[in-house]
VMD Tcl script that draws the C-alpha trace (Angstrom):
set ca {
  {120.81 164.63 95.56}
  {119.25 165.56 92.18}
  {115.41 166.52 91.85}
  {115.79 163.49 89.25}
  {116.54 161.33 92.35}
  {114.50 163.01 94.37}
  {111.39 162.48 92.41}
  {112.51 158.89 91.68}
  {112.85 157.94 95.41}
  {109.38 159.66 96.26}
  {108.01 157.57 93.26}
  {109.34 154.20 94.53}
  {107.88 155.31 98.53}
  {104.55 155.94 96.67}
  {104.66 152.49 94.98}
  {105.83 150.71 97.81}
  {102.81 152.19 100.13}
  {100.40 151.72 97.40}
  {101.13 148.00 96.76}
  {100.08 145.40 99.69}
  {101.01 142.25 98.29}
  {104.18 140.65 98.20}
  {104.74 139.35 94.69}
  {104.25 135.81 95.56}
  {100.78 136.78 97.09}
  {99.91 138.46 93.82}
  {102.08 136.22 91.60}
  {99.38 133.43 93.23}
  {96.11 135.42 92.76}
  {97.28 136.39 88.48}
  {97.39 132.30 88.08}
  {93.35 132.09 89.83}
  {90.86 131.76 87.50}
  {89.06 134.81 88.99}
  {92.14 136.89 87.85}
  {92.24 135.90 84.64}
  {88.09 136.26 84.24}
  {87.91 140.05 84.87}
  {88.72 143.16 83.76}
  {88.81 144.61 80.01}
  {89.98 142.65 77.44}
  {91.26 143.69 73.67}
  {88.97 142.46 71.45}
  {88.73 138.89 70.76}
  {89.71 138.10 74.21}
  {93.46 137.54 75.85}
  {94.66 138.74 78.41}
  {93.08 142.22 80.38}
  {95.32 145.38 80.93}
  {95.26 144.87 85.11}
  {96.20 141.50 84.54}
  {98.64 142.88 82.39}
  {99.90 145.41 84.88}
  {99.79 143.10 87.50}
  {102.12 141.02 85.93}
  {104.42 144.30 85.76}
  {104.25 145.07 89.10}
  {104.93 141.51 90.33}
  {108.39 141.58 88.05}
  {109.28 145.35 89.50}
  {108.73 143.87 93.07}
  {111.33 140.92 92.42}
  {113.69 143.39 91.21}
  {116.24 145.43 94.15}
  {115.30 148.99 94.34}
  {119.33 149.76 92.95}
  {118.23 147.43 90.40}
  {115.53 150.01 88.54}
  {116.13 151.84 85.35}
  {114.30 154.49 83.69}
  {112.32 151.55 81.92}
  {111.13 150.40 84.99}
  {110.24 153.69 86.21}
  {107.26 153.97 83.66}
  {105.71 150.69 84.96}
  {105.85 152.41 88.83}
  {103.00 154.74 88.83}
  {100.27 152.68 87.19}
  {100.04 151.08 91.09}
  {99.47 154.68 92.81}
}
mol new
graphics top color blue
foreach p $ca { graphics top sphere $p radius 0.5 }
foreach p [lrange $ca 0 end-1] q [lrange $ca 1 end] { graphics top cylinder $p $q radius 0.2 }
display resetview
């Protein structure tokens, strides 16, 4: 195994600990009305960067682990 795999498979464990929703769970709580109320906003408004991120990690977790590129990668450690 590669350090380049390595460190990918120990990023992936650290994600997978660090998120305790399943993405239907979290999928649910994004559409709430409390989700979409909080957190910081651009200016003039839209949507907030955890709701943002939330909606990254909920797309990562429907995607198989074989299934993850370096784009996806990026996305990983904004959960740990």
């Amino acid at each position: 195994m590669t350090n380049d795999e390595h460190d990918r498979r120990e990023t992936i464990a650290a994600f997978k600990d660090a998120v305790n929703m399943t993405p239907k769970t979290l999928g649910d709580w994004l559409d709430t009305p409390e989700s979409k109320a909080v957190g910081q906003k651009e200016d003039g408004g839209g949507e907030s960067t955890g709701h943002a991120s939330g909606r990254h990690i909920v797309a990562i977790l429907h995607k198989k682990q074989a299934d993850y590129t370096a784009a996806t990668s990026p996305n990983i450690p904004t959960a740990t």
